[in-house]
N, C-alpha and C positions, 0 to 999 in steps of 0.2 A: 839731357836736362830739358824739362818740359815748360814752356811759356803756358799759362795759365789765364786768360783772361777775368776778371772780375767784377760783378754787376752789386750795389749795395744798395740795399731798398729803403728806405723812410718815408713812411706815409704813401704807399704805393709807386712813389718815383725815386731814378735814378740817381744818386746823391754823392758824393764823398767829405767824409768828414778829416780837417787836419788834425793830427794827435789826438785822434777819435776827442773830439770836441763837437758833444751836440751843438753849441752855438754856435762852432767854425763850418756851416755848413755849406757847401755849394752843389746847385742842381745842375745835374747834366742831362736831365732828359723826363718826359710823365708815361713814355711808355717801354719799360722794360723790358716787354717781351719780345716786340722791336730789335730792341740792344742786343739781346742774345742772340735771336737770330741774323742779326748784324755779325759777331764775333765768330760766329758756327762759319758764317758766309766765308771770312778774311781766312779760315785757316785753324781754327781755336778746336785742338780736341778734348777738351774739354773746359766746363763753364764752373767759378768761385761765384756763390750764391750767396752774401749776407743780409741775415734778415734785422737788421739796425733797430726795426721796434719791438721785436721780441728778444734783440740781447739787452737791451735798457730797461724793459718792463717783463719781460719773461710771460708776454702775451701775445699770442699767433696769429697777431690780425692780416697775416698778408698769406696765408693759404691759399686762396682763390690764385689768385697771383701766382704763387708757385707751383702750384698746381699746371697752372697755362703755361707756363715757361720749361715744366718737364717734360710736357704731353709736344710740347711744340719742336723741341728738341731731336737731335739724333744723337748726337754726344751725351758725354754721363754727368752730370749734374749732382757739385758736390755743398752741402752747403751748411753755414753756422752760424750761432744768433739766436739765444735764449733755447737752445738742447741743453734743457738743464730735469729730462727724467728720461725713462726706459722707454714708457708710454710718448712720448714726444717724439725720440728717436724712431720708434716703431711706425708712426704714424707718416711720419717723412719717407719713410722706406716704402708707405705703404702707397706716397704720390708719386712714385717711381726715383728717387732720392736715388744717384748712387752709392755714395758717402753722407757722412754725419761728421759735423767736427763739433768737439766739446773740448769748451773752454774751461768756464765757471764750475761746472759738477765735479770735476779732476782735479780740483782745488777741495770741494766740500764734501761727494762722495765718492773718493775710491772705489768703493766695493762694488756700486751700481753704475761704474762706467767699466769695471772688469768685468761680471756679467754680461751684460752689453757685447763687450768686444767677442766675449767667448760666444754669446748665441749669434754674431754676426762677426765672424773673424775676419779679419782685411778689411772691413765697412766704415771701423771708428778711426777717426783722424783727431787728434790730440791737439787742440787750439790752445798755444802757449802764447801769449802776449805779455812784453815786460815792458815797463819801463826803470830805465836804469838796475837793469839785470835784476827786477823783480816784480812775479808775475802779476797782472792788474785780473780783475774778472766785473759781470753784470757790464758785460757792455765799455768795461774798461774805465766806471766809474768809481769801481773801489779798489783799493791794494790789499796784499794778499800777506806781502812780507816772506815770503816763498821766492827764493833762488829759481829762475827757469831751468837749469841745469839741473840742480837738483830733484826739481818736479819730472824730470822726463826718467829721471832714473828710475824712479819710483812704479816707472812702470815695463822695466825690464822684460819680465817675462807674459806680457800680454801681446796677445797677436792684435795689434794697434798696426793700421794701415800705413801710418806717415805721422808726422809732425810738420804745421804749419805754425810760422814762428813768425811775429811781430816784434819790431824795437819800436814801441808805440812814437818814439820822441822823433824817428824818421818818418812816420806814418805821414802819406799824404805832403810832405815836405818836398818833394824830386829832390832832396838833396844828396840822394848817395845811399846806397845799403851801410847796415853795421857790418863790417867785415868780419871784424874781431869777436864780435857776437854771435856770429853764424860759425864762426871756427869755432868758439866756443861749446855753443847748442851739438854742431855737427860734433863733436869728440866727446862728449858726453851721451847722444843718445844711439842706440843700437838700429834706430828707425830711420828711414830716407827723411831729410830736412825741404820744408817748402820754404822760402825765402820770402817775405811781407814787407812790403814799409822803405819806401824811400827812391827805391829806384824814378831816375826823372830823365836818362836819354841810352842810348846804346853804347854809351861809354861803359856806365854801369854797369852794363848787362854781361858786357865782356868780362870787368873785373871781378862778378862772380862763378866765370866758368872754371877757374883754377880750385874753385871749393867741392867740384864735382867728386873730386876723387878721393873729397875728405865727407861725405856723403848728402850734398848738397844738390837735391837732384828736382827741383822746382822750381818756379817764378812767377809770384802773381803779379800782377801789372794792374793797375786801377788806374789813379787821375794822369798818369803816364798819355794811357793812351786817351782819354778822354779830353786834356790839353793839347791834344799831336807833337807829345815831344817824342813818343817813340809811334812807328806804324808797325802794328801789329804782323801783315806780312812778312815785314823784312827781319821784325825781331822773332820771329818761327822761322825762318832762313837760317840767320846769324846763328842761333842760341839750337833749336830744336832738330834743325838739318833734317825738315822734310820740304818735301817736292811740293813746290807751290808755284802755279802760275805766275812765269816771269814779268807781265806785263803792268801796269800799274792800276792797282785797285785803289778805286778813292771810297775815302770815310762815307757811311751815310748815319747820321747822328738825329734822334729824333728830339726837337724841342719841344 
C-alpha cells in the first residue's frame, strides 16, 4: 500500500478545501513547488497534483506552475482538476504528467475517456468522488446522481490505471476514512482503489490496511500532514514498509 502525498493548488498556492467547499478554504503555503520538493525530500514516491481552478472553471490557469513542479521533480507526478478533453490530457502528458485523473468527462463522455485510456493505457486514473454514494463532478460542485459503484463498472474493460476515490463528506474533515465505502468501491471495481478523504492520524492509517487484500492499494494524505497529525516519514514506514532514514526528519513548510 502506497502513501501518496498530496499538493492542491488555488490561485497559485497551497490550499485545502473541507468537503471540497470553495469558501471552507485554508492556506497552507504560496510556494508549491517548495512543497513538493519538500515531500520528494520526506520519502514520497510519488506526488497527488490537484489543479482546484481548473476543476471549478475548467481553465488552466496554473500550467506554468505545473510545469515547474514536474520539471523539478524525480518521482512521477500524477494529477486531476478540470481534465475534462483528450486535448487537455495530451497536453499534461506532454509537461511530463505521469498520470491523468478524470473525474467529470467519465460522468459526461465515456467514449473520449475510453479512447484516451486505449491511446495511453495504464496512464488514465479514474477520479470518482461521492457524496453519500453518488458521484459529484466540476470540481465537486454538481451532482451526477450516478452510484460510484456503478460508475466504476462501467468501465470494466478499459485498461484504466487505478481509481482514486473520495467520500467527499470526509474530505478534509481527519475524521476517519469511509471504510464501508471503500469495501464497497474495492468489490465492485476490477482496478487497484486510491483511498481520499478523511484520514487525520495513524490510527486510521492502520485501519485501512486490512482493505489491502480487498484491493485497496493507496493513500492520499493532504491536510493530514499539513496539520502534523500524521508525519509523512513514519506513515511510509508504517503503511509503505520502505527503508527510510531512521533519525528524525523535521517538517520544512513554506508560508
Amino acid at each position: 500500500m502506497e502513501i501518496i502525498p498530496a499538493i492542491d493548488i488555488l490561485d497559485g498556492k497551497c490550499v485545502r478545501l473541507n468537503q471540497g467547499d470553495y469558501n471552507r478554504v485554508t492556506l497552507f503555503g504560496s510556494d508549491p513547488v517548495k512543497q513538493a520538493l519538500e515531500w520528494q525530500k520526506l520519502g514520497a514516491q510519488r506526488l497527488h497534483l490537484v489543479d482546484l481552478d481548473a476543476a471549478r472553471t475548467g481553465k488552466p490557469i496554473n500550467d506554468l506552475l505545473i510545469k515547474e513542479i514536474t520539471n523539478s521533480l524525480k518521482i512521477p507526478v500524477q494529477i486531476g482538476g478540470g481534465v475534462r478533453s483528450s486535448t487537455r490530457a495530451e497536453d499534461l502528458f506532454g509537461y511530463g504528467i505521469d498520470k491523468v485523473i478524470i473525474g467529470t468527462l467519465a460522468i459526461e463522455d465515456q467514449k473520449t475517456v475510453k479512447e484516451l485510456a486505449k491511446k495511453y493505457p495504464k496512464k488514465v486514473i479514474l477520479g470518482i468522488d461521492a457524496k453519500d454514494g453518488k458521484v459529484a463532478t466540476s470540481g465537486w460542485t454538481k451532482g451526477s446522481g450516478v452510484y460510484a459503484t456503478e460508475l466504476v463498472k462501467q468501465f470494466f474493460d478499459v485498461q484504466i490505471a487505478s481509481v482514486i476515490t473520495t467520500d467527499i463528506n470526509k474530505d478534509g474533515t481527519l475524521l476517519g476514512p469511509n471504510i464501508n465505502y471503500l469495501k464497497d468501491m474495492a468489490k465492485a471495481s476490477q482496478f487497484d482503489i486510491i483511498a481520499s478523504g478523511g484520514v487525520g492520524s495513524i490510527s486510521d492509517l492502520l485501519s485501512l490496511i486490512p482493505l489491502e487484500d480487498e484491493g485497496v492499494k493507496g493513500i492520499i494524505l493532504g491536510r493530514a500532514l499539513y496539520d502534523k497529525k500524521i508525519d509523512l516519514v513514519e506513515a511510509i514506514k508504517v503503511i509503505g514498509g520502505r527503508n527510510i532514514n531512521d533519525s528524525k526528519v523535521e517538517y520544512d513548510f513554506y508560508a
